[in-house]
PDB file as gemmi writes it, atoms N, CA and C in Angstrom:
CRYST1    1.000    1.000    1.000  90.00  90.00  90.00 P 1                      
ATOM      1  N   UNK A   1     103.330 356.407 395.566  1.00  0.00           N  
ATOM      2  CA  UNK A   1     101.865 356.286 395.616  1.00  0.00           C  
ATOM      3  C   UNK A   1     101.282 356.421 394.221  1.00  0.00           C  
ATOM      4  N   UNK A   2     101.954 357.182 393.883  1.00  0.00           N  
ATOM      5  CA  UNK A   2     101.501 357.713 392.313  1.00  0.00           C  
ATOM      6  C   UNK A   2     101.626 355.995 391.419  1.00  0.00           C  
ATOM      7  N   UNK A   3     102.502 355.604 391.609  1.00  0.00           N  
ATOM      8  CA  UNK A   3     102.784 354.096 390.701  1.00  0.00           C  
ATOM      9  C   UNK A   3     101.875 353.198 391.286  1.00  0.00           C  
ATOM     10  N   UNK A   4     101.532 352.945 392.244  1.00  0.00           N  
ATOM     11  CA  UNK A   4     100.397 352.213 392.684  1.00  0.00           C  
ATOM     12  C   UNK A   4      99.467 352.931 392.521  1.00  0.00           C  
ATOM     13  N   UNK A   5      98.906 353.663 392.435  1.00  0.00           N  
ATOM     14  CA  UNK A   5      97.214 354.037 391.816  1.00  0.00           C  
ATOM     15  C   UNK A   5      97.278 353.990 390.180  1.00  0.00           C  
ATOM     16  N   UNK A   6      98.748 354.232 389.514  1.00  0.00           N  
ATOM     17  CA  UNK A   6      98.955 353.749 388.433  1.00  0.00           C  
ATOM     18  C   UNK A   6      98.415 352.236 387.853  1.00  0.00           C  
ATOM     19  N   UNK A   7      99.110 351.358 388.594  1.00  0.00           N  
ATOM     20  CA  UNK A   7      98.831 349.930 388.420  1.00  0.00           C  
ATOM     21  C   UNK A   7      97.746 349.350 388.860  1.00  0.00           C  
ATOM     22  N   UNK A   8      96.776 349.712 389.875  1.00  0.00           N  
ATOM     23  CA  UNK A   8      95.645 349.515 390.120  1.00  0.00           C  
ATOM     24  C   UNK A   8      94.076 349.781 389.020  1.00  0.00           C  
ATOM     25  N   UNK A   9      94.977 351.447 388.771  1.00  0.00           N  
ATOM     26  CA  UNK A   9      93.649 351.697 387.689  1.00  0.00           C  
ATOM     27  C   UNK A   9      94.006 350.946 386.440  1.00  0.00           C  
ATOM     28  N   UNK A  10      95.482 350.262 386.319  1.00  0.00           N  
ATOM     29  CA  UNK A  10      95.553 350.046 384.895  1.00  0.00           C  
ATOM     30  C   UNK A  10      95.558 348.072 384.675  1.00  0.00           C  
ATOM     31  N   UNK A  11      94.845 347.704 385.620  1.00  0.00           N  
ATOM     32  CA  UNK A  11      94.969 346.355 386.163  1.00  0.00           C  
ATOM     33  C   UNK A  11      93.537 345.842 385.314  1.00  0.00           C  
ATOM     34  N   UNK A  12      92.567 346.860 385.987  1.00  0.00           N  
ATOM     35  CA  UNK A  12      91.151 345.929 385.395  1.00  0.00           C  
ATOM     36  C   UNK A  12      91.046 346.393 384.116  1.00  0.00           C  
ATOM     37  N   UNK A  13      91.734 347.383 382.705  1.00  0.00           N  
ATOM     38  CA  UNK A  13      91.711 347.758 381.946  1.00  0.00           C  
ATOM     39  C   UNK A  13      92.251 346.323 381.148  1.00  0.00           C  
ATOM     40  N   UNK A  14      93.155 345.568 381.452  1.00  0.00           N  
ATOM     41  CA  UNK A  14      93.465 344.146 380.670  1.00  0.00           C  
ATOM     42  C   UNK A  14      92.436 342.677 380.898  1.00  0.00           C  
ATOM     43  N   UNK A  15      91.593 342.867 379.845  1.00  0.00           N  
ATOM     44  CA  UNK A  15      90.710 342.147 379.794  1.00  0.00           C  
ATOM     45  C   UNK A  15      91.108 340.161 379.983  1.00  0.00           C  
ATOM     46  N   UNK A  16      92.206 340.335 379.315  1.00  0.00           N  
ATOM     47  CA  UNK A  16      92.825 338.846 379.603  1.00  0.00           C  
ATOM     48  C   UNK A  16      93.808 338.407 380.393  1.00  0.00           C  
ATOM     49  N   UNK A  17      93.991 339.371 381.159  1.00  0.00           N  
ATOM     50  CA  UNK A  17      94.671 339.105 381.916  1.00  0.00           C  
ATOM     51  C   UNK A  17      94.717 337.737 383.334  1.00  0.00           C  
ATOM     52  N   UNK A  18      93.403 338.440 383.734  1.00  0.00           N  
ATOM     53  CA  UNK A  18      93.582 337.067 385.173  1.00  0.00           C  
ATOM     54  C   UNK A  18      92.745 335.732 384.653  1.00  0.00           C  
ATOM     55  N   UNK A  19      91.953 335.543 383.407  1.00  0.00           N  
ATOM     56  CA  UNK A  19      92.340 334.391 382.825  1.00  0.00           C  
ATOM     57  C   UNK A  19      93.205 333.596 382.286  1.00  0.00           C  
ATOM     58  N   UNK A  20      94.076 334.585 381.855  1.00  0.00           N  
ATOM     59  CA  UNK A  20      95.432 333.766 381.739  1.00  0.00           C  
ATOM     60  C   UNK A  20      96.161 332.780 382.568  1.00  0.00           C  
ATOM     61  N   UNK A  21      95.845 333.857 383.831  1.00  0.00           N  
ATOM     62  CA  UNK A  21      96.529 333.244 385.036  1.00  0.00           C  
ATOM     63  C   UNK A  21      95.906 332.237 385.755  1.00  0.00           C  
ATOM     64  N   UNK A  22      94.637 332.302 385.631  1.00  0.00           N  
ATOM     65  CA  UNK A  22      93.496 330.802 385.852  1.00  0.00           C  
ATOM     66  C   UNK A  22      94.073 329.857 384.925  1.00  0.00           C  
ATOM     67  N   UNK A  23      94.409 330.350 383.483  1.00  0.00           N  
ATOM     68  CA  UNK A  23      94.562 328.800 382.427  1.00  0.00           C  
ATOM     69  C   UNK A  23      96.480 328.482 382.791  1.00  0.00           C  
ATOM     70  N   UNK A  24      96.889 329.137 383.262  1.00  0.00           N  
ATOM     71  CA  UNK A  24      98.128 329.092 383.650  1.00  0.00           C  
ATOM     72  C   UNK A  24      98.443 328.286 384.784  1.00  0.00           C  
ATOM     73  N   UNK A  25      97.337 328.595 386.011  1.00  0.00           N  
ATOM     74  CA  UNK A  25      97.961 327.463 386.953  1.00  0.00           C  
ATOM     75  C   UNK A  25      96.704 326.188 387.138  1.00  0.00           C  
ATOM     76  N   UNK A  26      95.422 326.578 386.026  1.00  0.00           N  
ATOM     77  CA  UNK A  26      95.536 324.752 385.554  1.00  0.00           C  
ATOM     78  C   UNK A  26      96.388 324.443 385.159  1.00  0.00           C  
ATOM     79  N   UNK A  27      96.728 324.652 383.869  1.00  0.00           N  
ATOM     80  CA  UNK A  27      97.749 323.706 383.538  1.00  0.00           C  
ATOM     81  C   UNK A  27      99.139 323.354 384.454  1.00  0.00           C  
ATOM     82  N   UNK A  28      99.500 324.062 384.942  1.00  0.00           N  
ATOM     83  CA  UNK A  28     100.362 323.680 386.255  1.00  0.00           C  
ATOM     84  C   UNK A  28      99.799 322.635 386.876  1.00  0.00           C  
ATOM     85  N   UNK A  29      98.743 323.212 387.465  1.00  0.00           N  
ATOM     86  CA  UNK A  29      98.491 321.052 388.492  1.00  0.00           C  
ATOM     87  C   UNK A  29      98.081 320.528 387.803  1.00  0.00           C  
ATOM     88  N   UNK A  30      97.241 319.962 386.409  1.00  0.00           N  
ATOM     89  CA  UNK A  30      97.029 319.672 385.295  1.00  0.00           C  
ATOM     90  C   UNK A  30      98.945 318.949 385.263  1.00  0.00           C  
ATOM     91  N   UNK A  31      99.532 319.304 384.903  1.00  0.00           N  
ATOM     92  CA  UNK A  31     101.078 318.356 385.257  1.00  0.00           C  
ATOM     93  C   UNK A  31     101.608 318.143 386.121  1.00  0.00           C  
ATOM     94  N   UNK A  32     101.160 319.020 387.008  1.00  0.00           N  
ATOM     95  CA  UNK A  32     101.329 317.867 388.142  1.00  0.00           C  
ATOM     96  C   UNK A  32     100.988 316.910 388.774  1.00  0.00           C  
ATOM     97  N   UNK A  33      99.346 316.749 388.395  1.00  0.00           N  
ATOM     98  CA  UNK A  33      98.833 315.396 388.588  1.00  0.00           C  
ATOM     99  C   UNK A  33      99.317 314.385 387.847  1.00  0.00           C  
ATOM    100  N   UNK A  34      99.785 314.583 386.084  1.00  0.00           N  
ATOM    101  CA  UNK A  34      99.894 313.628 385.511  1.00  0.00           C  
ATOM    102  C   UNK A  34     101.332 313.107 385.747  1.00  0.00           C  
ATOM    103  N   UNK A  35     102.445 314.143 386.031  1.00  0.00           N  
ATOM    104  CA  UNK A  35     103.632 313.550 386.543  1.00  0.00           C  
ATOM    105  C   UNK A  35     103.420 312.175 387.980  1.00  0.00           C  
ATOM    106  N   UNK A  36     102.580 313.112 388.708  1.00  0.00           N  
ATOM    107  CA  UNK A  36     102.260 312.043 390.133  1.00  0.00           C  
ATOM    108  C   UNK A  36     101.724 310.699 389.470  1.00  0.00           C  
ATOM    109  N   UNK A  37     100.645 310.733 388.523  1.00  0.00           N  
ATOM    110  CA  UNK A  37     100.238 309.683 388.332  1.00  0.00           C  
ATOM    111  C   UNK A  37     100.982 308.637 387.802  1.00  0.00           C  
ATOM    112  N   UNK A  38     102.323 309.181 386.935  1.00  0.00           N  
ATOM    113  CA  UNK A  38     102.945 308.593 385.685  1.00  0.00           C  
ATOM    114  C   UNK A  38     103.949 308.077 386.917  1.00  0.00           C  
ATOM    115  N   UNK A  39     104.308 308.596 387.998  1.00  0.00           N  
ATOM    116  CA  UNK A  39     105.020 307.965 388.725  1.00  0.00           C  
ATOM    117  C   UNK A  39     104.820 306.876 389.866  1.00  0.00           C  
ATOM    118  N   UNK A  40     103.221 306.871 389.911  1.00  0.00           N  
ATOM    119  CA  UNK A  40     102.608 305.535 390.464  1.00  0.00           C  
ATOM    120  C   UNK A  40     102.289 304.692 389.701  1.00  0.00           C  
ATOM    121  N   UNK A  41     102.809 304.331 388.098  1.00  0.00           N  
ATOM    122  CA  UNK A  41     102.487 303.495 387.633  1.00  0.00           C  
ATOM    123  C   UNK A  41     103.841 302.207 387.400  1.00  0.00           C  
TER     124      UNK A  41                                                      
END                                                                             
């Protein structure tokens, strides 16, 4: 319990964190559209 109230309080303390992970899985379908597209051409 102790490690989870650990990681919870220490989650919103990383300011860049869950933008990362927004610019992370654009760019994921961001290639995956362009693979799909590159393969309907």
């Amino acid at each position: 319990s102790i490690i989870i109230e650990e990681a919870e309080a220490g989650a919103p303390q990383i300011p860049g964190y869950e933008p990362l992970i927004v610019i992370g899985a654009t760019i994921i379908v961001y290639i995956g559209i362009v693979a799909v597209k590159k393969k309907k051409l």
